[in-house]
C-alpha positions in Angstrom: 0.0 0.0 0.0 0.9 3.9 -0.9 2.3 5.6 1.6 0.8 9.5 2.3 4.3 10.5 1.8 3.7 8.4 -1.4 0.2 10.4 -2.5 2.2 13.8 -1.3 5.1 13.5 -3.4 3.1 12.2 -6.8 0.2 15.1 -6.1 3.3 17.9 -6.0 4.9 16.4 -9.0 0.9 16.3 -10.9 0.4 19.7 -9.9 3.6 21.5 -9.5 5.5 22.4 -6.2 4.5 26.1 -6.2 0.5 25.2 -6.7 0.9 22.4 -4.4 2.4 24.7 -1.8 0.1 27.1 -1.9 -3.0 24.5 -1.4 -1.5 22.9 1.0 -0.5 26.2 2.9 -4.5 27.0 2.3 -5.9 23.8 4.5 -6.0 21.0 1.4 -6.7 18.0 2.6 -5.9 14.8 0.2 -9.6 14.4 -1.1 -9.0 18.2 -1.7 -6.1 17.2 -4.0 -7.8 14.5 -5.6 -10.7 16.8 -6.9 -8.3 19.2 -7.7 -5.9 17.0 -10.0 -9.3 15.2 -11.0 -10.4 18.3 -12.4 -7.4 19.5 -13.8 -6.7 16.4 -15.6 -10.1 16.4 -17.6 -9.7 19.4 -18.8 -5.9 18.4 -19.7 -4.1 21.0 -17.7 -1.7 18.3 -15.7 1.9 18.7 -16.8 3.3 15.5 -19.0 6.3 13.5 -17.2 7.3 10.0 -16.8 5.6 9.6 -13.8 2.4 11.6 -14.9 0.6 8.0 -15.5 1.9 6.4 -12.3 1.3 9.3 -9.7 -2.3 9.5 -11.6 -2.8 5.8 -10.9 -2.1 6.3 -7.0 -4.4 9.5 -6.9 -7.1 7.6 -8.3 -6.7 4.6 -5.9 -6.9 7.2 -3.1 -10.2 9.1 -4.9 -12.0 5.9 -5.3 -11.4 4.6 -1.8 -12.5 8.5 -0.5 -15.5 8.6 -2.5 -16.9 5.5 -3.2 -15.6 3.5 -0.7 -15.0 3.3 3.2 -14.1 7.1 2.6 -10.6 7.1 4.0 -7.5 7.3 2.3 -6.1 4.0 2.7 -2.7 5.1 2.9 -0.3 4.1 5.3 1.5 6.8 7.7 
């Protein structure tokens, strides 16, 4: 299982340290980053990188759990 160090790292790389900062500094939790990449991605504003498809893949494991599932993250500390 992901770590939220894990989910931290790919959500700053997905959105970009100085956005990332910034939400975080505002009170964004991680179901506040998963809307927030979720939205960004269908309108195709997430940067493109080699991880891009992988850090994707985690966030969506943590959205689905958060919203239709238990509603936790899942991640390990």
């Amino acid at each position: 299982m992901a770590t939220q160090k894990h989910f931290d790292a790919a959500a700053e790389r997905l959105l970009g340290k100085t956005a990332y900062q910034g939400l975080l500094a505002s009170g964004y939790s991680r179901a506040d980053f998963c809307r927030e990449i979720a939205q960004l991605a269908f309108i195709g504003h997430l940067p493109d990188s080699p991880s891009t498809q992988d850090d994707l893949v985690l966030i969506r494991q943590v959205a689905e759990r958060l919203w239709k599932g238990a509603g936790v993250t899942g991640l390990d500390e």
